[in-house]
C-alpha positions as CSV (number, residue, x, y, z in Angstrom):
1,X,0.0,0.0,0.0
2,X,1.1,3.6,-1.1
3,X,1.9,6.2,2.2
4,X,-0.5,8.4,1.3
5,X,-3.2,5.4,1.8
6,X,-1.6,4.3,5.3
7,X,-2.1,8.0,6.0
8,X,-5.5,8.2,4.8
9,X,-6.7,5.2,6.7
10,X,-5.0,6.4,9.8
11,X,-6.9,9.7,9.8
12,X,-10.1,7.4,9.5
13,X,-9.0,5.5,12.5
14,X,-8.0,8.3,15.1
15,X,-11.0,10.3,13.9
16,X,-13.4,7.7,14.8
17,X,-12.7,7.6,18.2
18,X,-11.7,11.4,18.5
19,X,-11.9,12.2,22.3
20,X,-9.7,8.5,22.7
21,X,-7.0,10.3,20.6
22,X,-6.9,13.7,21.7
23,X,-6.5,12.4,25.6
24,X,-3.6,10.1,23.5
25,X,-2.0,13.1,21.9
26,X,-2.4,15.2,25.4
27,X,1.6,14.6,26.8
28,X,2.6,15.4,23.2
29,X,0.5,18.7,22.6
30,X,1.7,19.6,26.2
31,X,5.5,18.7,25.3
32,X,5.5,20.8,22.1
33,X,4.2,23.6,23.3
34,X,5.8,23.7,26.5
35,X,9.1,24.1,24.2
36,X,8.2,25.9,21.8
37,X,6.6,28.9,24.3
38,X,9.8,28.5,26.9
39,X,12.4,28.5,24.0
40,X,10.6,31.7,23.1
41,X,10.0,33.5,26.7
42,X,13.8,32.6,27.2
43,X,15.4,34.4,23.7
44,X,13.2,36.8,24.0
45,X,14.9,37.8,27.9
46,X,18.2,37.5,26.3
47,X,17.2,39.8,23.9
48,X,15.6,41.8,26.1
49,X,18.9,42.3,28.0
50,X,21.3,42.9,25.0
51,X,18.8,45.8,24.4
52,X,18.9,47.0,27.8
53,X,22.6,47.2,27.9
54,X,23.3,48.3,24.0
55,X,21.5,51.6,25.4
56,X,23.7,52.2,28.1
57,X,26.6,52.2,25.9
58,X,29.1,49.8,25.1
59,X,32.1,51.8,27.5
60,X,30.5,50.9,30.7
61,X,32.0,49.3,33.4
62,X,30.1,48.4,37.2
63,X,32.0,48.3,40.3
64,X,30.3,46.3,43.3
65,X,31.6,46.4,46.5
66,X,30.9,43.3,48.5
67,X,30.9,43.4,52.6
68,X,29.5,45.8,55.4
69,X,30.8,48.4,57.1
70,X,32.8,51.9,56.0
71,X,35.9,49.5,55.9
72,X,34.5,47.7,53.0
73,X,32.9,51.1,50.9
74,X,34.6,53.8,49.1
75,X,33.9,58.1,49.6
76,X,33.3,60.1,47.1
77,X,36.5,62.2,46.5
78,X,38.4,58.8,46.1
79,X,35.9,57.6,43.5
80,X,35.9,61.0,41.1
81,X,40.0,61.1,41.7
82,X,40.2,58.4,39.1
83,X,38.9,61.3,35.9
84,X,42.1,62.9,35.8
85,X,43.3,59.4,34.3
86,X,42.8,59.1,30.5
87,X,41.1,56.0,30.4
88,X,38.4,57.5,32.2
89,X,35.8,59.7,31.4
90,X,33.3,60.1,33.8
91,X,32.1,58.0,37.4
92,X,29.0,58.2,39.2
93,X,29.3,56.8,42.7
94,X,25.7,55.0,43.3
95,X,23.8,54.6,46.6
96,X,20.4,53.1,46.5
97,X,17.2,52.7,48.6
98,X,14.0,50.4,47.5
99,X,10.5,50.5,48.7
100,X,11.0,54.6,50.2
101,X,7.6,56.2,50.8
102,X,7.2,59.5,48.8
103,X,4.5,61.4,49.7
104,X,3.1,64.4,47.5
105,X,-0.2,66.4,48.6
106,X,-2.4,63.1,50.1
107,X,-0.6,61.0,47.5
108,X,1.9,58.4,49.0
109,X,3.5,55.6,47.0
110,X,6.6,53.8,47.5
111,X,9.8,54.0,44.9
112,X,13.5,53.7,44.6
113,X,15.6,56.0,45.2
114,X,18.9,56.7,43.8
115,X,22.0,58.8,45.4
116,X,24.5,60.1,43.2
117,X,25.8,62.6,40.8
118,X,25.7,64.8,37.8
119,X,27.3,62.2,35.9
120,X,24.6,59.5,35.9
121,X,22.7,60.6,33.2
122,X,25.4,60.6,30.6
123,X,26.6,57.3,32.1
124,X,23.2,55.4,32.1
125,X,22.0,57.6,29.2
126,X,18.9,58.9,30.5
127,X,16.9,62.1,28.6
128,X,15.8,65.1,30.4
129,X,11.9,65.6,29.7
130,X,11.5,68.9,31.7
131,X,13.3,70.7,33.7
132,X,17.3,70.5,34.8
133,X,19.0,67.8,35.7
134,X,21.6,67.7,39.2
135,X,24.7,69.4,39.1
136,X,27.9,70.0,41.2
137,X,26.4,72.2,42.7
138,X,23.6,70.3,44.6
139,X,26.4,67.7,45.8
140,X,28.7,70.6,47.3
141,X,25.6,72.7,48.8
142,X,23.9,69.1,49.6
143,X,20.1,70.8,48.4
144,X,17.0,68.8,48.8
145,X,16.4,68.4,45.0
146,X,14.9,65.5,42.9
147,X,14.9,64.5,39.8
148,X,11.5,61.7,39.0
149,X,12.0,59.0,36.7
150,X,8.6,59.1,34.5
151,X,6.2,56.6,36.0
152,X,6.9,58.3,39.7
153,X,6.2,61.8,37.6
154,X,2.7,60.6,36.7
155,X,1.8,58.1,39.6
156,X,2.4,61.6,41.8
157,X,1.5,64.3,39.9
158,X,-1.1,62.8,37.6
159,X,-0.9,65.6,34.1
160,X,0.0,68.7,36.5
161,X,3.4,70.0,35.9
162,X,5.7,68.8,38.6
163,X,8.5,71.3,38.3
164,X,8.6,73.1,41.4
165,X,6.6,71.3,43.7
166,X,7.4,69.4,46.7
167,X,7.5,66.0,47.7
168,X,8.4,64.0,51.0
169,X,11.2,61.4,51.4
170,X,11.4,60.7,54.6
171,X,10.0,63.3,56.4
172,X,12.5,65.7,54.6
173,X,11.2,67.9,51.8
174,X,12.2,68.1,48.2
175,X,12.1,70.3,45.3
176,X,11.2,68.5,42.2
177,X,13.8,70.0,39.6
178,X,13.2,67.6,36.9
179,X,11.7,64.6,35.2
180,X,13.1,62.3,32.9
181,X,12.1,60.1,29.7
182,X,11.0,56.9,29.6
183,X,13.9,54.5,30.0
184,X,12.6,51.4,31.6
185,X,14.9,49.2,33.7
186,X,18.7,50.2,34.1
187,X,21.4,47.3,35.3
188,X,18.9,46.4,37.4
189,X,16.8,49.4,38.7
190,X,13.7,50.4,36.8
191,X,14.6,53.9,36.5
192,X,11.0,55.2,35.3
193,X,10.4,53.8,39.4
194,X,12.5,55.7,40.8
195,X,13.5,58.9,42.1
196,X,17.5,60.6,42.0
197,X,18.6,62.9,44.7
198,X,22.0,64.5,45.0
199,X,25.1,61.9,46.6
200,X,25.6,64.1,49.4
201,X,22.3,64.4,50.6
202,X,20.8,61.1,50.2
203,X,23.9,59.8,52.7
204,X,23.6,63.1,54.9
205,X,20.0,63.5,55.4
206,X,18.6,60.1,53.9
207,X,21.0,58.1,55.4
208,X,21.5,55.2,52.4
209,X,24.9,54.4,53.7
210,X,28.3,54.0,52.3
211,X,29.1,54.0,48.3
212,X,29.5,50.2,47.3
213,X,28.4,50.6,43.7
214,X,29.9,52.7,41.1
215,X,29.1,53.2,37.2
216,X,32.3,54.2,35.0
217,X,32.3,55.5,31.2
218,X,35.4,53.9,30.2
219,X,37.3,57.0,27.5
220,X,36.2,54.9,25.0
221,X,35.7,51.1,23.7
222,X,39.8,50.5,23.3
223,X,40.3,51.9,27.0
224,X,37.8,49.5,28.7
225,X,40.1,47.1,29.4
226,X,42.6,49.5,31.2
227,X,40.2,51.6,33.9
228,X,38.9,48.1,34.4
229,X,42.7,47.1,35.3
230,X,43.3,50.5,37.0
231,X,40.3,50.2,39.1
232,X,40.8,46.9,39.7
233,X,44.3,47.6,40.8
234,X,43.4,50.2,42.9
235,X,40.9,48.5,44.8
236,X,42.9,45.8,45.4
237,X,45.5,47.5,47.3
238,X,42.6,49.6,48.8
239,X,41.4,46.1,50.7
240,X,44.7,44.3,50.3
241,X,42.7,41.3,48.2
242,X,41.1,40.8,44.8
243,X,38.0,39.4,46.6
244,X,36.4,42.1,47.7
245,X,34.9,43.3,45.2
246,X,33.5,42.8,41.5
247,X,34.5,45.3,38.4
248,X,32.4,44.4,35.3
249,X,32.3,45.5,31.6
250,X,29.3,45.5,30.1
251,X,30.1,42.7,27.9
252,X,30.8,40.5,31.1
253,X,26.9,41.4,32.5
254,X,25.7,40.5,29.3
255,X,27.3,37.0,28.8
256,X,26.7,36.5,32.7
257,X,22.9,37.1,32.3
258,X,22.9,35.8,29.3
259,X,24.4,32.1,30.7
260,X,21.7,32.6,33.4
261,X,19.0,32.9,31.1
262,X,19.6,30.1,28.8
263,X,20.7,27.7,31.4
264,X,17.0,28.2,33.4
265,X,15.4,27.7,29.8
266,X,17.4,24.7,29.1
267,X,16.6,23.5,32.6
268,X,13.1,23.9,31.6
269,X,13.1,22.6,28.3
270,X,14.1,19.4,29.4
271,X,11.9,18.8,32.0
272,X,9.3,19.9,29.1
273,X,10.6,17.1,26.7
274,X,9.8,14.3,29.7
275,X,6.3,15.2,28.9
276,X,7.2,14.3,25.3
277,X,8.4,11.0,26.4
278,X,5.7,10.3,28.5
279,X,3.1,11.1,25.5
280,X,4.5,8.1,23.8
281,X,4.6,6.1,26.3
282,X,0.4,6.9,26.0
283,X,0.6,6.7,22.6
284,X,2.4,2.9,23.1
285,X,-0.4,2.0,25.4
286,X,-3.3,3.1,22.9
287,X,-2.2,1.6,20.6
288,X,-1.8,-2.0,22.3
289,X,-5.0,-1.6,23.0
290,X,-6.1,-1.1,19.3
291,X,-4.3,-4.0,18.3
292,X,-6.1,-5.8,21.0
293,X,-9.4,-4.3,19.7
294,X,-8.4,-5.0,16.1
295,X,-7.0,-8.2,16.3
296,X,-10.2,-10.0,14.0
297,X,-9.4,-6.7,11.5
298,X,-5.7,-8.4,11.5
299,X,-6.5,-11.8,10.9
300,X,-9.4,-11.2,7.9
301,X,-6.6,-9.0,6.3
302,X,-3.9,-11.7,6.6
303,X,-6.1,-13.7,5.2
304,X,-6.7,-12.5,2.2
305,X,-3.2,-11.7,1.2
306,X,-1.6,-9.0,3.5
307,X,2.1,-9.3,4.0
308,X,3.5,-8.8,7.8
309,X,5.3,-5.2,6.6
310,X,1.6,-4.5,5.4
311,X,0.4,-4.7,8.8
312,X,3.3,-3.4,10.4
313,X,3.4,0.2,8.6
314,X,-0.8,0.3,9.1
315,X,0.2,0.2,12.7
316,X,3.2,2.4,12.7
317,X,2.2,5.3,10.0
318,X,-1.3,5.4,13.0
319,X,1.2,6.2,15.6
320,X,3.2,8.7,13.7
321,X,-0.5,9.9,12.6
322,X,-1.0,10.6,16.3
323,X,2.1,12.1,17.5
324,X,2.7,14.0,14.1
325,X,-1.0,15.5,15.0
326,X,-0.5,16.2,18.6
327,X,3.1,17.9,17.6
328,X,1.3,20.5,15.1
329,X,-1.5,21.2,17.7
330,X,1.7,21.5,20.2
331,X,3.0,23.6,18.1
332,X,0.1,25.9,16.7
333,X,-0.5,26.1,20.3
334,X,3.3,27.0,21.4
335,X,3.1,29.6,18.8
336,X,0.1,31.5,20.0
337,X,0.8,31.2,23.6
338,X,4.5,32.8,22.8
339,X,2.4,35.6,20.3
340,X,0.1,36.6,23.3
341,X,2.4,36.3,26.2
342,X,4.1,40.1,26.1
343,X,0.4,41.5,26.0
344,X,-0.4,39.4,29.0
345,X,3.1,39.8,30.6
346,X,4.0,44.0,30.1
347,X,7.4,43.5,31.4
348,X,7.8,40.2,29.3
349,X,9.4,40.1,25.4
350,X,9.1,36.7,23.3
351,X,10.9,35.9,20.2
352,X,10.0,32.8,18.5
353,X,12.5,30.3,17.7
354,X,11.3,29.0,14.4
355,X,14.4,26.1,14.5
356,X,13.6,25.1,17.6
357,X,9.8,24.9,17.0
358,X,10.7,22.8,13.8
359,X,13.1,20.2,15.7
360,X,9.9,20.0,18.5
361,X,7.9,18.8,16.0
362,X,10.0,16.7,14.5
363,X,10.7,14.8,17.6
364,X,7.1,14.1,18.2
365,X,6.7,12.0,15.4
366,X,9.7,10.9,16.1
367,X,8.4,9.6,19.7
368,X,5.4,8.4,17.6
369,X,8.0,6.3,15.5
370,X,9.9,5.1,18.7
371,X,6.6,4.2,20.4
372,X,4.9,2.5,17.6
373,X,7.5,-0.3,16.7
374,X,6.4,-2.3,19.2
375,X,2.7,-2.3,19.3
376,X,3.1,-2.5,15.1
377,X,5.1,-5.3,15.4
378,X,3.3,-7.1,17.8
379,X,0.4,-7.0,15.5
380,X,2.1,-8.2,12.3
381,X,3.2,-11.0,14.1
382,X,0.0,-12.2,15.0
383,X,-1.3,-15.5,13.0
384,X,-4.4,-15.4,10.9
385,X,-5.5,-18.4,12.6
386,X,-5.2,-17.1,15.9
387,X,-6.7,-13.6,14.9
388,X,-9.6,-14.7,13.6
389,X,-10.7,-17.0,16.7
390,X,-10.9,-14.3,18.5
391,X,-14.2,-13.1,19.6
């Protein structure tokens, strides 16, 4: 018998018994999609963090300070020594707070905020949407000035300008001298969340602490490699030991989220492809069962001239039937969920991995092949005389 026979008469089969064969193709719709939407969630995060750090730059290098105490911190007149060097072009010594309440009018909501200097902005490349941005000055005097990132700007102030106005951090008040763009997260911080104050004052009056995080703007690309070494050095001598402390590029942050990212997804995956494996090992089951039910079927066809292989490919090309159908619905399925997912999830960015989705679908008819040999065999081996005595 021609394929495209086997194929017909398989579609007859599994459709006349539809609900049987959709419960049968369940693991394997499952297993496909699972892949195909995690594959998809996971590229589009690594992505999603190339993006975030190709806008900051490709000069930018992240000192981390590990340890408590003033020992293990750095001031800031240490820090900004380090622009007279040539392989540097600008620092911005960081201290943060999360979860502050801000109040404004009878409005109180809860942001980040973030300590540091003039030279953040160029650093992390955020716009100016109104207003001024800090500057040397507001350090030196230590003023109680802010600058709002763009969701705190309209969570507080609703469509009223907030230039001018005051707002409450901690029971201190502050001048609102700016807003900014929308920039969305920034190595780590949603900036649009948060809320930048001068250095000076958020240690003085806020009291976030010690500086244990610094962003550097390398000269340019060709000097990276030296103010990391430079600041490296330094620090090391700073704390007599190299483990103190972290300096980064950005390509490091990238490859280390990166690796993060795809090792979860992998993790993932795989535990998605036991579902796979367990679909044909319900597709193997169904179809014992069918040869079971079939068995007179087998014999009367014996009978009248049908070779073992005959019976064998019926059998098989049925289970590929079912697998191969479960696999498109998987993926179909996979597709759409990864399609929908960044309307459901606003923070979330898919990209769909057409290889990927291909090879899924590939190896569910290959579990229908794997499956299938034995249950086909089983029934071309079956004697006509014995088949047909069976009730």
């Amino acid at each position: 018998m021609r394929v495209s026979e086997l194929i017909s008469m398989a579609l007859k089969t599994v459709t006349a018994s539809w609900m049987r064969t959709l419960l049968t193709m369940l693991g394997v719709i499952i297993g496909v999609a699972s892949v195909v939407t995690l594959v998809s969630i996971g590229r589009g995060t690594t992505a999603a963090i190339e993006k975030q750090y190709e806008n900051l730059g490709t000069n930018l290098i992240t000192v981390n300070i590990m340890g408590q105490g003033r020992a293990n911190s750095l001031n800031y007149d240490e820090v900004m020594q380090f622009e007279q060097f040539k392989e540097f072009n600008y620092l911005a010594p960081t201290v943060t707070s999360s979860g502050v309440n801000i109040k404004y009018d009878r409005t109180q909501e809860s942001y980040n905020v973030i300590g540091t200097n003039d030279r953040y902005f160029s650093i992390t490349k955020l716009n100016l949407a109104a207003g001024r941005l800090l500057s040397e000055s507001d350090l030196s005097f230590r003023t109680n000035v802010a600058v709002l990132g763009s969701t705190v700007a309209t969570e507080l102030f609703e469509s009223a300008n907030p230039i001018g106005k005051k707002i409450n951090i901690k029971g201190y008040e502050f001048t609102v001298i700016g807003t900014l763009k929308t920039k969305g997260t920034t190595m780590g911080t949603s900036v649009d969340e948060s809320i930048v104050i001068p250095l000076s004052t958020a240690q003085r009056q806020l009291g976030l602490g010690n500086i244990r995080t610094t962003y550097i703007e390398a000269a340019d690309k060709e000097q990276m490699a030296a103010a990391q070494k430079t600041f490296s050095n330094y620090l090391t001598t700073k704390y007599k030991s190299a483990n103190g402390f972290r300096v980064l590029n950005q390509d490091s942050l990238v490859e280390a989220r990166t690796a993060a990212t795809s090792s979860l997804t992998s993790q993932l995956v795989s535990v998605a492809c036991i579902s796979l494996l367990v679909g044909g090992i319900g597709i193997m089951n169904i179809m014992l069962v069918t040869v079971t039910e079939r068995t007179r079927e087998i014999g009367i066809r014996k009978s009248i001239g049908a070779k073992r292989k005959n019976i064998l490919m019926q059998f098989l090309v049925e289970a590929v039937v079912i697998s191969g159908l479960g696999g498109l619905i998987g993926l179909v399925l996979g597709i759409g969920i990864s399609l929908a997912w960044p309307y459901i999830n606003k923070n979330q960015m898919t990209v769909i991995s057409w290889d990927i989705s291909i090879y899924a679908f590939l190896f569910s008819v290959a579990v229908g092949i794997l499956f299938g040999i034995y249950p086909a065999n089983k029934a071309s081996k079956l004697r006509p005389i014995d088949a047909l005595r069976t009730d």
